[in-house]
LOVEX-861042 format. One record per residue: x, y, z of N, C-alpha, C, O in turn. Coordinates in steps of 0.05 Angstrom, whole numbers, plus 32768, in hexadecimal, padded with zeros to 4 digits. Layout:
// LOVEX-861042
X|Y|Z|X|Y|Z|X|Y|Z|X|Y|Z .
...
END
This chain:
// LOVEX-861042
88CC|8ABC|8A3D|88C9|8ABD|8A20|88D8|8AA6|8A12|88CF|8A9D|89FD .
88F1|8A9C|8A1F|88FF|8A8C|8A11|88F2|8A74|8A15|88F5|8A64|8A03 .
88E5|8A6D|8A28|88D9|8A5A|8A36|88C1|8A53|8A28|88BC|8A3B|8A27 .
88B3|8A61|8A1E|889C|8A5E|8A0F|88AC|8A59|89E6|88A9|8A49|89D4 .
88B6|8A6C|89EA|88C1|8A5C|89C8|88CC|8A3E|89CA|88CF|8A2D|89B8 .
88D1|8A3B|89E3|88EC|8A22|89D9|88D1|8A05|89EC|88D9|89F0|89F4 .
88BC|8A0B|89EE|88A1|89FA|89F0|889A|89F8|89DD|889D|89E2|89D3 .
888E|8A0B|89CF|8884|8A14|89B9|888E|8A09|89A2|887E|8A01|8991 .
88AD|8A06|899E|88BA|89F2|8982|88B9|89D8|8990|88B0|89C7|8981 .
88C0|89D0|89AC|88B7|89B9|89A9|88A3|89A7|89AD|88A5|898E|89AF .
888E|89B4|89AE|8872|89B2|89A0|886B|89A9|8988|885D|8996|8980 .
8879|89BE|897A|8874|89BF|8957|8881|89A4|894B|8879|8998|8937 .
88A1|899A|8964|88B3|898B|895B|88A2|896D|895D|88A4|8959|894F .
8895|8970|896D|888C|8951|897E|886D|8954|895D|8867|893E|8955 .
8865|895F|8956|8855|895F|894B|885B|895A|892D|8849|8955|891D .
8875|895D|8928|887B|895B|890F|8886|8945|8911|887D|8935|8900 .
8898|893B|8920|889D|891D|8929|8890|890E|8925|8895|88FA|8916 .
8870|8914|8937|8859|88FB|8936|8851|88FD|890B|8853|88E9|88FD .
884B|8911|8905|883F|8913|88E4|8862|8907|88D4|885E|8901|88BC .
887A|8904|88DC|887F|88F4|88D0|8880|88D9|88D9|8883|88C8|88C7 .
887D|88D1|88F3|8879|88B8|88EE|8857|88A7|88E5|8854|888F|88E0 .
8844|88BA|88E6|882D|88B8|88DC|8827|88AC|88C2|8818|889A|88BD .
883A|88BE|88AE|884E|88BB|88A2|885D|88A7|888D|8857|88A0|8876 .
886D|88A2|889A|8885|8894|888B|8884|8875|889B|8892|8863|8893 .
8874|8871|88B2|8869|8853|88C2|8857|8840|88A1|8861|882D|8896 .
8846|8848|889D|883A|883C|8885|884B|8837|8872|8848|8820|8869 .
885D|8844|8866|886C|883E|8856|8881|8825|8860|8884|8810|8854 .
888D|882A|8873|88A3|8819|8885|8899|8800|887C|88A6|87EF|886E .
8877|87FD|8887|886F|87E5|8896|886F|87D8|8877|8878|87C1|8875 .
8861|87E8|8859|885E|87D4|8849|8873|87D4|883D|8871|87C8|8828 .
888F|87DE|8843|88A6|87D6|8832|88B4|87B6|8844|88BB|87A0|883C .
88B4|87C0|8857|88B2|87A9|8864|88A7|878E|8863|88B5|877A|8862 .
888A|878D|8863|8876|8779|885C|887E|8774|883E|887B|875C|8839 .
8888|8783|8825|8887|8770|8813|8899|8765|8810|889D|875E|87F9 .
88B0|875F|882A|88C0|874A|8823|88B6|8733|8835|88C8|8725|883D .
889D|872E|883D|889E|8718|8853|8887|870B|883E|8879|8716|882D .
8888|86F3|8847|886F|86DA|883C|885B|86E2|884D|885B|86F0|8861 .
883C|86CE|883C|882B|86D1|883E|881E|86D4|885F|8813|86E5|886E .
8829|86BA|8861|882A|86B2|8888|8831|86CB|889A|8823|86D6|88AB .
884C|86D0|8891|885C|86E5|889D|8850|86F9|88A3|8850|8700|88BB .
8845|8709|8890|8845|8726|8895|881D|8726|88A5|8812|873C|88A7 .
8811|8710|88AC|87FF|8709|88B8|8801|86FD|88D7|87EF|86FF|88E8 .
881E|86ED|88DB|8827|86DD|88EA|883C|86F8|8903|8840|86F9|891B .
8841|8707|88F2|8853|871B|88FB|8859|873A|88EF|886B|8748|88E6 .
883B|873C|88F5|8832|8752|88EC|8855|876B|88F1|8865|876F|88DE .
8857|8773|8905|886A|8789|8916|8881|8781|8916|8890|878E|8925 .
8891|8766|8902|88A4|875E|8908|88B7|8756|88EF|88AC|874C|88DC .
88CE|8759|88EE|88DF|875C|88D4|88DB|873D|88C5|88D7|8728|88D1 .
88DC|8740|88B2|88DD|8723|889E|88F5|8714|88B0|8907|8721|88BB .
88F2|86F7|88B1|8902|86DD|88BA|8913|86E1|889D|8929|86EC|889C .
8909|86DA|888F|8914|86D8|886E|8909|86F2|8858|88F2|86F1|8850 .
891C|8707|8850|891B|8715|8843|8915|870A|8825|8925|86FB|8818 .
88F9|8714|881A|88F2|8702|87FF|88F2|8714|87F0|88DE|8723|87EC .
8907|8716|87E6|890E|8722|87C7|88FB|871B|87B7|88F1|872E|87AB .
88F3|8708|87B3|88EA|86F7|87A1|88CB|86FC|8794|88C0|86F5|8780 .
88C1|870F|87B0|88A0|871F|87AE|88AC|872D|8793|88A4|8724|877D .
88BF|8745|8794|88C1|875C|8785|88C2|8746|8765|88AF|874C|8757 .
88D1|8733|875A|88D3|872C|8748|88B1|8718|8742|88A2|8717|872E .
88B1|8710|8750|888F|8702|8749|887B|8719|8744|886A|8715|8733 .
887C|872A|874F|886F|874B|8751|8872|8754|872B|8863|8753|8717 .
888F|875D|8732|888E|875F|8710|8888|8751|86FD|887D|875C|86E9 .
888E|8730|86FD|8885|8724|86E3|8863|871D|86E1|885A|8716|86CC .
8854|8721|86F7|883B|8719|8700|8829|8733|86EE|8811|8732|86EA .
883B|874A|86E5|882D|875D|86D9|8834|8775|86DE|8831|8785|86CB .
8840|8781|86FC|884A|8792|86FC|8859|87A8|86F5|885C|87BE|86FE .
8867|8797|86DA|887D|8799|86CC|8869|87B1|86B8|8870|87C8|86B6 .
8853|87A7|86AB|8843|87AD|869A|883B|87C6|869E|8840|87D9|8690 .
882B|87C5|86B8|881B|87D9|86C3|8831|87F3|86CB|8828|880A|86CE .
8847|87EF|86CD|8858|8803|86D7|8858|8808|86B9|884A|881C|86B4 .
8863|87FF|86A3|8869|880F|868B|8856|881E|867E|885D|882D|866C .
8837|881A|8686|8820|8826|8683|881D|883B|868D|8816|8850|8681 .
8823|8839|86A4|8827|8852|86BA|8846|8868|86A9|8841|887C|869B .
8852|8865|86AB|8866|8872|869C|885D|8877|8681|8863|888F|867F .
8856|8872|8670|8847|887E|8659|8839|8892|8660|8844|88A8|865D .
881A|8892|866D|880A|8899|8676|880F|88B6|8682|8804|88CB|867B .
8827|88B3|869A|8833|88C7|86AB|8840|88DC|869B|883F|88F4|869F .
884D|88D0|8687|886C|88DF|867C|8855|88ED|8664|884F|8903|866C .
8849|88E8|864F|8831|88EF|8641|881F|8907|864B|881D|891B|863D .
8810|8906|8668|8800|8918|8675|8817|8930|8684|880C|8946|8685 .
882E|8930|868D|883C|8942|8692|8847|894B|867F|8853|895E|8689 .
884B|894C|8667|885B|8957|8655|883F|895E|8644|883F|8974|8639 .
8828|894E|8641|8812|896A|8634|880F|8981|8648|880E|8998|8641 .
880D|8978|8665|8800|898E|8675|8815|89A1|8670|8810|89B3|8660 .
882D|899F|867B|8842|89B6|867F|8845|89C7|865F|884D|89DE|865F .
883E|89BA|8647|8844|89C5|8632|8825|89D7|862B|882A|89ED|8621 .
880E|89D3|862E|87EF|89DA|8627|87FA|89F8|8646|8800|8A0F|8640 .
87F7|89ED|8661|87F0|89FD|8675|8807|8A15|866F|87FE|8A2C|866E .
881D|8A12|866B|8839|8A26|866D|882F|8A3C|8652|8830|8A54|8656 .
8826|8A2E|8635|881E|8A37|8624|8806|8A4A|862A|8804|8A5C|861A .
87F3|8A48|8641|87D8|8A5A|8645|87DD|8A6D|865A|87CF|8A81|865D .
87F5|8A65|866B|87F9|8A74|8681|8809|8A89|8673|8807|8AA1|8677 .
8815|8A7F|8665|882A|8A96|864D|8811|8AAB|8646|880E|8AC2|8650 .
880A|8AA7|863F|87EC|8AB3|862C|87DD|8AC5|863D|87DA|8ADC|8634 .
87D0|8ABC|8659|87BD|8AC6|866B|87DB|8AD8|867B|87D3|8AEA|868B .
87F4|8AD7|8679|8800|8AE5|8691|880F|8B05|8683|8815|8B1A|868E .
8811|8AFC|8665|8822|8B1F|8654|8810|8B1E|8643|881A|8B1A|862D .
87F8|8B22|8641|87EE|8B2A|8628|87C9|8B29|8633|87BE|8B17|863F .
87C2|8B38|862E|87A6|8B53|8636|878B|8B45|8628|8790|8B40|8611 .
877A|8B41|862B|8765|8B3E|8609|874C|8B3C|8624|874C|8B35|863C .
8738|8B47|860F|871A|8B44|8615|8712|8B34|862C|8707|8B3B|8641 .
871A|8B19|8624|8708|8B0D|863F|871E|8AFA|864E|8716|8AE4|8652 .
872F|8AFE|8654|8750|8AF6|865E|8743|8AF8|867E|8749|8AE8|868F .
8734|8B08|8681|8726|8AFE|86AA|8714|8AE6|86A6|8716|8AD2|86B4 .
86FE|8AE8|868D|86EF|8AD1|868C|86FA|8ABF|8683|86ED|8AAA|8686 .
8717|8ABC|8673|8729|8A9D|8677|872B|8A91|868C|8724|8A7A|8691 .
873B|8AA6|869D|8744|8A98|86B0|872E|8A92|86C3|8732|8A7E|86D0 .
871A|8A9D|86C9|870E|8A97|86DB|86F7|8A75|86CF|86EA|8A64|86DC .
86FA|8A79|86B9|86EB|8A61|86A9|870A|8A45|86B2|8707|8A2C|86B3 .
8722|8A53|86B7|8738|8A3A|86BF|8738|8A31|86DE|873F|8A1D|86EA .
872C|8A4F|86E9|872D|8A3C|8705|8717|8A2F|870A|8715|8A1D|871A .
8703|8A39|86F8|86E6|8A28|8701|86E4|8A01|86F9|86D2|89F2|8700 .
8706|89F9|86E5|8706|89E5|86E0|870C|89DB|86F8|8700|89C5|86FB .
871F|89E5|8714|872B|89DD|8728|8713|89D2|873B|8717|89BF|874B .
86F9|89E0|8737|86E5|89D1|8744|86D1|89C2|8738|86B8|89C6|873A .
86DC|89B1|872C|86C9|89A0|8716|86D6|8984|8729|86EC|897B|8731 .
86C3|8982|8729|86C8|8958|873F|86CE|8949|8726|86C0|894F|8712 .
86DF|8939|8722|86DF|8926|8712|86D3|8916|870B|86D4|8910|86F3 .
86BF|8906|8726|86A9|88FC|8725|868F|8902|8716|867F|88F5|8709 .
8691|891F|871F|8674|8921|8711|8679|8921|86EA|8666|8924|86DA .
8693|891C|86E2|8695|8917|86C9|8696|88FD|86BA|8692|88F7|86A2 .
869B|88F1|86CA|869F|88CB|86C6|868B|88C2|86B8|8691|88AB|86B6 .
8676|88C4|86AC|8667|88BB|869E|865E|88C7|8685|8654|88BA|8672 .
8661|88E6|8687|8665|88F0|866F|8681|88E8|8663|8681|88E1|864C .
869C|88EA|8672|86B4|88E0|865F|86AF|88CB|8656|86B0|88C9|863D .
86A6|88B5|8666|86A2|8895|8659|8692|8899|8645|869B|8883|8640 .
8686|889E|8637|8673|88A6|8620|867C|88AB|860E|867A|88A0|85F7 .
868B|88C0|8617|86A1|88D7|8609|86B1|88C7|85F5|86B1|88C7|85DC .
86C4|88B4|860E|86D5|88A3|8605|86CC|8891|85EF|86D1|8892|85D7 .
86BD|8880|85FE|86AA|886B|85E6|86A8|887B|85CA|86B3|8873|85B5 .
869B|888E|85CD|868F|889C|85A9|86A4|88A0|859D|86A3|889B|8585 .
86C1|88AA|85AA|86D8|88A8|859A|86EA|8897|8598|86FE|889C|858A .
86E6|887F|85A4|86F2|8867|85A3|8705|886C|85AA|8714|8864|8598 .
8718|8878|85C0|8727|8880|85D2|872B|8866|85EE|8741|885F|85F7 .
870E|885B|85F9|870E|8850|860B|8726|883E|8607|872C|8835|85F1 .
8738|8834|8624|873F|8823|861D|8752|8821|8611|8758|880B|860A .
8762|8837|860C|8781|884C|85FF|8784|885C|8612|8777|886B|8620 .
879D|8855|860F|87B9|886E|861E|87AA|8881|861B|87A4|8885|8633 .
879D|8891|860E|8794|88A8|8607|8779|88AE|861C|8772|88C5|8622 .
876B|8894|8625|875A|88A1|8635|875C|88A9|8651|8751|88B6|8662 .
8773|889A|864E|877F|88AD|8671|8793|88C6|866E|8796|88D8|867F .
879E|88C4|865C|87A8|88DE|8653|87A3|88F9|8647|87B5|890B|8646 .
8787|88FB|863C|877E|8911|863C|876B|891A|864E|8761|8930|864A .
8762|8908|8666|8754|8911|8672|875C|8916|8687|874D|8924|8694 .
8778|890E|8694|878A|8917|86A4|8796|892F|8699|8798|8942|86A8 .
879D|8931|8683|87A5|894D|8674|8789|8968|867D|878D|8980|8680 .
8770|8959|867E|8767|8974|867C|8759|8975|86A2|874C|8985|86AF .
8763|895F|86A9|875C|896B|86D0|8774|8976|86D3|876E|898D|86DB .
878B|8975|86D3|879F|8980|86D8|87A6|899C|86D4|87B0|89AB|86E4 .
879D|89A1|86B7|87A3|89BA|86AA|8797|89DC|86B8|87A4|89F1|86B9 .
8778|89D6|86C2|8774|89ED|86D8|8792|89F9|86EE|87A1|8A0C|86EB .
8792|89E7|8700|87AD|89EC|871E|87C0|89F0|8708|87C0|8A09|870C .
87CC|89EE|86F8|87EC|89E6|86EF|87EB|8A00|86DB|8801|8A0B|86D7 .
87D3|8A0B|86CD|87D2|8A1F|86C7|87D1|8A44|86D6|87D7|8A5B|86CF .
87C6|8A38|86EA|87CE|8A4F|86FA|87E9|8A54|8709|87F6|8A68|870E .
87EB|8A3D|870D|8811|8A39|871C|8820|8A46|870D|8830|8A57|8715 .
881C|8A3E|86F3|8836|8A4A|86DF|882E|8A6B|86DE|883C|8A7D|86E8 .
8819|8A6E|86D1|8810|8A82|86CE|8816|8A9E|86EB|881B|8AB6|86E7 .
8813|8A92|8700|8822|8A9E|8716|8841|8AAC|8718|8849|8AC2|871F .
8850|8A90|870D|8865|8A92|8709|8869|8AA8|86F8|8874|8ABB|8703 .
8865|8AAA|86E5|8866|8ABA|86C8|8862|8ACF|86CF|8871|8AE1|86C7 .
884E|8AD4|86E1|8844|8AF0|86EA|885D|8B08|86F3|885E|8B20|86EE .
886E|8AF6|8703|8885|8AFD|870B|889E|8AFC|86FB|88B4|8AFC|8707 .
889C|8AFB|86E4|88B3|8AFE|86CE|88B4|8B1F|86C7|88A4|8B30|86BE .
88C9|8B1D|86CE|88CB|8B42|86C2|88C2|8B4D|86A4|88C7|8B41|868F .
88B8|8B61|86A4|88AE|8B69|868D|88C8|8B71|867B|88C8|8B6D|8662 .
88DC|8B7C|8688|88F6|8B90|8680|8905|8B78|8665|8910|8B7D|8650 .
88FC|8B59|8678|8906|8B45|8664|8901|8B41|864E|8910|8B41|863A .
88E4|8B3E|864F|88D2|8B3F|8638|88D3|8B52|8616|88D1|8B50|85FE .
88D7|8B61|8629|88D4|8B7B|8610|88F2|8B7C|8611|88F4|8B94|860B .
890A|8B74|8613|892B|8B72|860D|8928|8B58|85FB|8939|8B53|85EA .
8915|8B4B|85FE|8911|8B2D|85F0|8907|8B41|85D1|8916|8B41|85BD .
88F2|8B4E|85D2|88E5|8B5A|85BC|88F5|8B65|85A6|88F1|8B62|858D .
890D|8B77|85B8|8919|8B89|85A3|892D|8B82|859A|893C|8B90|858C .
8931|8B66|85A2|894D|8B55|8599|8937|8B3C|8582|8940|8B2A|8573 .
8924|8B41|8585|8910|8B36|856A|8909|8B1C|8568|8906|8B0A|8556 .
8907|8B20|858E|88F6|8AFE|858B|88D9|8B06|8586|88CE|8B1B|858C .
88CD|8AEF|857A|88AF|8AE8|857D|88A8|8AD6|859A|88B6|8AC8|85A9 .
888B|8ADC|8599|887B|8AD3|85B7|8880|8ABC|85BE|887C|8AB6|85D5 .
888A|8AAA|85AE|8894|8A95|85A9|88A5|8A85|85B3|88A5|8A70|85BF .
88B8|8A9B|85A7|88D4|8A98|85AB|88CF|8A9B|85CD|88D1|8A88|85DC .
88CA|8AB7|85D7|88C9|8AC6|85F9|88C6|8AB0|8603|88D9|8AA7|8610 .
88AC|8AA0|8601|88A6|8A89|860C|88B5|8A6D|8611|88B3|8A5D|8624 .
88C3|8A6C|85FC|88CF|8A51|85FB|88EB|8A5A|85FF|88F6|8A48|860C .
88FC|8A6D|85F9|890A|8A6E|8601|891A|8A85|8623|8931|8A85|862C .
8901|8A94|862B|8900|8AA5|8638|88F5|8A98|8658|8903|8A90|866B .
88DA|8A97|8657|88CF|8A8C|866A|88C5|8A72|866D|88B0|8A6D|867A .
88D3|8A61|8662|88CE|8A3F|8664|88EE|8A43|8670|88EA|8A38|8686 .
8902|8A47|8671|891B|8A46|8685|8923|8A4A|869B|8932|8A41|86AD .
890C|8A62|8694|8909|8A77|86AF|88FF|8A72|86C4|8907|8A7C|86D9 .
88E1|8A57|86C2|88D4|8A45|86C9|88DB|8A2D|86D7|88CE|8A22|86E8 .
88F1|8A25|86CE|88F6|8A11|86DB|88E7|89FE|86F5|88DF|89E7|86F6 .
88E8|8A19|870C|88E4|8A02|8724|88C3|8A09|8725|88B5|8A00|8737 .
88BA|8A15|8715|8898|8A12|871D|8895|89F5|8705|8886|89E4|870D .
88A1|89F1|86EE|8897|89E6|86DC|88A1|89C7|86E9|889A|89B1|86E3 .
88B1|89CF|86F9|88BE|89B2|8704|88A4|89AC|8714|8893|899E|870A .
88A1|89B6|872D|8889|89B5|8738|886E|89A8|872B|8863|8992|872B .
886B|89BD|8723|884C|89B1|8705|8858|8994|8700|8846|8984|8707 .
886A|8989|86F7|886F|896E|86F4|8868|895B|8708|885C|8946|8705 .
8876|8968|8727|8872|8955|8741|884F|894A|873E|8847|8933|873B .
8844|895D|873F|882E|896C|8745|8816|8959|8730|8801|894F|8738 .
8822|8957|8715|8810|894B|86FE|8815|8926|8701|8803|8916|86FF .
8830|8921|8705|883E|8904|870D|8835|88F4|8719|8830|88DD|8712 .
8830|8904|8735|881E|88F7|874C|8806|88F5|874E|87FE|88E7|8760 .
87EE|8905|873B|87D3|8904|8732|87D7|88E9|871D|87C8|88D6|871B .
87F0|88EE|8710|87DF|88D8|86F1|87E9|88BE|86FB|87D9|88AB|86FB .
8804|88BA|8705|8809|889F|8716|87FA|8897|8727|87FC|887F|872B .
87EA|88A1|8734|87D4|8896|874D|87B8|8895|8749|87A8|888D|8759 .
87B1|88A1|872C|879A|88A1|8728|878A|8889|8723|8793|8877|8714 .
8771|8887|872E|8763|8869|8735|874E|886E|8724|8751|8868|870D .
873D|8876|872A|871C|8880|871B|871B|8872|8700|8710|885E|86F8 .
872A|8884|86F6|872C|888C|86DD|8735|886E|86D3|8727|8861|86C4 .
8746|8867|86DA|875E|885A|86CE|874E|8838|86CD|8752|8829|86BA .
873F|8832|86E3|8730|8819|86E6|8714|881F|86D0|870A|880A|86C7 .
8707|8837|86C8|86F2|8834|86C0|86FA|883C|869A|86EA|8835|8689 .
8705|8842|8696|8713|884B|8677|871F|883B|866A|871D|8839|8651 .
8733|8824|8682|873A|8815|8671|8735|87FB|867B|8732|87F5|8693 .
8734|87E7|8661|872B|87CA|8670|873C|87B1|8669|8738|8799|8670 .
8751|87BC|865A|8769|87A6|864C|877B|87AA|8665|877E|87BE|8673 .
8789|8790|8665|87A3|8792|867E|87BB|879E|866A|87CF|87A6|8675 .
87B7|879E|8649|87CD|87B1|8645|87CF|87C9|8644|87E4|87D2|863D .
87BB|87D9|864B|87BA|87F9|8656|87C3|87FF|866E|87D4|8810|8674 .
87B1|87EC|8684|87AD|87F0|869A|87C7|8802|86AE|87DF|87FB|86AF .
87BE|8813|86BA|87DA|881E|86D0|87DF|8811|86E8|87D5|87FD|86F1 .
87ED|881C|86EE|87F4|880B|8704|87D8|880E|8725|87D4|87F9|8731 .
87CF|881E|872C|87B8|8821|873A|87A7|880A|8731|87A4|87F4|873C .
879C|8815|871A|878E|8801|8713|8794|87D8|870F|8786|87C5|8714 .
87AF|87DC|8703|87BE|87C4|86FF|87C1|87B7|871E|87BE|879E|871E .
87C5|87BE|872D|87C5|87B0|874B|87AE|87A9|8756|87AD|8796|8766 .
879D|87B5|8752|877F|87A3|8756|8773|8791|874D|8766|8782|875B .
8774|878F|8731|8773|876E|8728|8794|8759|8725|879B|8742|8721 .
879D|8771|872A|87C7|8757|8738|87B7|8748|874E|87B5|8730|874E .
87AA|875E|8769|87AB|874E|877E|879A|872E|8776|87A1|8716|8778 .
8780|873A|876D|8766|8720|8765|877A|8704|8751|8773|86ED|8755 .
8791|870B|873B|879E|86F7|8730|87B5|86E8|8741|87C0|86D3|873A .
87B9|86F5|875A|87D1|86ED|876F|87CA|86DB|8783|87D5|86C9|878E .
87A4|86EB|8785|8798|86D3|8798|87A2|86E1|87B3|87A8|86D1|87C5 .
87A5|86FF|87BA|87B1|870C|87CA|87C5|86FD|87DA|87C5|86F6|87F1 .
87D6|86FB|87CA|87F4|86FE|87D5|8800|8714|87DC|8811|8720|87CF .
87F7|871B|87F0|87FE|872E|87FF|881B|873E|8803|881C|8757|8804 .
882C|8730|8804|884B|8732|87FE|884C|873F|87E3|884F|8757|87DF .
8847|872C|87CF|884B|8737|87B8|8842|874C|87A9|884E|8758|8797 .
8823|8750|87B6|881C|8769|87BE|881E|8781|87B9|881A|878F|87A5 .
8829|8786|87DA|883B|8793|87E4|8859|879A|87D2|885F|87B2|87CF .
8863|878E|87CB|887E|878D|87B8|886C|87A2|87A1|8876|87B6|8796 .
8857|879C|879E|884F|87A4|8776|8848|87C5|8785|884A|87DB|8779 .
8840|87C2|879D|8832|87E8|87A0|8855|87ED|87AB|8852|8805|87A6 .
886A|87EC|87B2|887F|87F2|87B9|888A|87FE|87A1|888A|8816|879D .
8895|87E9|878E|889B|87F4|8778|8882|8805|876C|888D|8819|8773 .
8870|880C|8764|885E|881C|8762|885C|883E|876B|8855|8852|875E .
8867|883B|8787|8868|8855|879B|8891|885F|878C|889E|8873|8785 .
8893|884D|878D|88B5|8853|8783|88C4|8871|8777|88D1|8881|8784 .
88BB|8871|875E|88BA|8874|8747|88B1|8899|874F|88C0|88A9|8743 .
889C|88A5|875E|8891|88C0|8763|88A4|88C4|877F|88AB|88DB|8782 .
88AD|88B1|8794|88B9|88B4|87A7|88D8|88C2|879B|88E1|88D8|87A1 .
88E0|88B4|8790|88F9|88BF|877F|88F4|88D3|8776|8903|88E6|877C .
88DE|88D8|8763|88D8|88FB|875A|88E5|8903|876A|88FD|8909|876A .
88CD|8906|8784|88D0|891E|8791|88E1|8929|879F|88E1|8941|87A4 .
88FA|8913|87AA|890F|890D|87B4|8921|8925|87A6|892F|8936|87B0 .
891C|891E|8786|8931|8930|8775|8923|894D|876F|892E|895C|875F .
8910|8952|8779|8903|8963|876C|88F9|896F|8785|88E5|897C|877F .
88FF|8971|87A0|88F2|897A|87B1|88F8|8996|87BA|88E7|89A3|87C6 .
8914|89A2|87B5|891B|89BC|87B7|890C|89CB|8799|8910|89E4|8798 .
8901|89C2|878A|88F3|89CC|876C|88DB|89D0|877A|88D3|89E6|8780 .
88D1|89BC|877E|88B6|89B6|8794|88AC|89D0|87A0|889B|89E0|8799 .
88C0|89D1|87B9|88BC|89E9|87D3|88BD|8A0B|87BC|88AA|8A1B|87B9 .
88D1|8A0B|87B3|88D7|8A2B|879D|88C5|8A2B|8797|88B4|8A39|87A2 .
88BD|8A17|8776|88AA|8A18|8763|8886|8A26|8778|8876|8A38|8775 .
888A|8A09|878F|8867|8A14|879B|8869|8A36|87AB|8857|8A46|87B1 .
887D|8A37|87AE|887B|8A55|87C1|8886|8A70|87A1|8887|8A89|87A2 .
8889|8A68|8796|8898|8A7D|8787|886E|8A7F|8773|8860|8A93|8773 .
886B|8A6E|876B|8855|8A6A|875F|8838|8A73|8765|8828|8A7A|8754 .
8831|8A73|8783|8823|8A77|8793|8824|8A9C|879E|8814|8AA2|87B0 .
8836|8AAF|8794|8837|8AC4|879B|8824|8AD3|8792|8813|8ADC|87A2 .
8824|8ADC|876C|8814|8AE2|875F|87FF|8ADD|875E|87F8|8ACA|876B .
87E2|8AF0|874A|87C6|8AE9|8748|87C6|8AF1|8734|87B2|8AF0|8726 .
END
């Protein structure tokens, strides 16, 4: 019996080994590669830079990167602070309080979860155009606001589910309003799901491509996804430098999660109990 468990973990061990280096190898290779020149990282594919070139990361930034990252941070910081404030506000709503068609809400919120994005891309572009939206912060931001808002509404709303009632009504007779319960009751109480919902919204609106190439067409909107695909064509693929612009790029959500990863594990298992 002992013989078969102690195969058995190291099975699981050799397997989790290989998926991290599956892994964290791609990453290695292009942190690596964007310190080597053009030659180099062609010349020596598998092999450490001769000369460590700082010099990618600073040509990287003034080449535009600089731009595209502060786009991205608008963009990001804008779509997580509508979603968590709209989704927390409906999950409040759909999780202590009863009404007529409160099954046909929600089931009208998960049916947004299977809506392809694609099949919307040409009605939004339209959309956009007639309101003269295209082409503003705003058109990646409300339309990331409303793919997001389905998942992030039931997460919370999960959460909530599991707030004691005993609280609620001690909130009542001390003469708060629904209001108040909410904002001061179960937005605290919340924490590691609402932290979550952030990871969760961050890494959709920072990486988002689709959208972000077809909405907007000025390089002063542009995000960073988008912004590195016409960087590479103005660089003349400089490869190095590149490399440096998607490094710093990946940065920025790697750190999230770094700080946020015990919020992460709670928030998704604590969230995931309820229906």
């Amino acid at each position: 019996m002992v013989t078969k468990f102690v195969i058995g973990r190291s099975i699981v061990t050799l397997l989790l080994f290989a998926g991290v280096v599956l892994i964290f190898y791609p990453l290695f290779w292009m942190v690596v590669s964007s310190f080597k020149s053009y030659d180099e990282i062609f010349g020596s594919v598998w092999g450490l830079p001769s000369k460590w070139l700082f010099s990618n990361y600073v040509t990287a930034w003034n080449k535009g990167v600089a731009g595209y990252f502060l786009n991205s941070v608008i963009v990001t910081a804008s779509t997580v602070a509508g979603v968590v404030l709209i989704a927390s506000l409906c999950a409040f709503g759909l999780s202590r309080y009863s009404f007529k068609l409160d099954k046909a809400a929600l089931l009208f919120i998960m049916g947004g979860m299977m809506l392809n994005p694609q099949v919307c891309l040409i009605p939004l572009y339209v959309l956009l155009q007639q309101t003269h939206l295209h082409n503003t912060y705003l058109a990646l931001i409300l339309t990331y606001i409303a793919f997001r808002l389905p998942l992030i509404v039931l997460l919370i709303r999960s959460y909530f589910l599991g707030v004691s009632k005993e609280i609620e009504e001690s909130a009542k007779m001390d003469g708060c309003s629904a209001l108040q319960i909410y904002w001061r009751i179960f937005m605290p109480m919340s924490i590691p799901i609402l932290l979550t919902s952030t990871i969760l919204i961050a890494y959709y609106a920072w990486n988002e491509f689709l959208f972000a190439i077809i909405f907007i067409d000025s390089d002063k909107y542009k995000t960073i996804p988008a912004g590195l695909m016409s960087f590479k064509d103005a660089l003349s693929t400089d490869w190095g430098v590149l490399l440096a612009g998607l490094v710093i790029s990946a940065l920025p959500l790697i750190i999230l999660f770094i700080f946020m990863q015990k919020y992460f594990i709670r928030g998704i298992a604590a969230g995931s109990v309820k229906g």
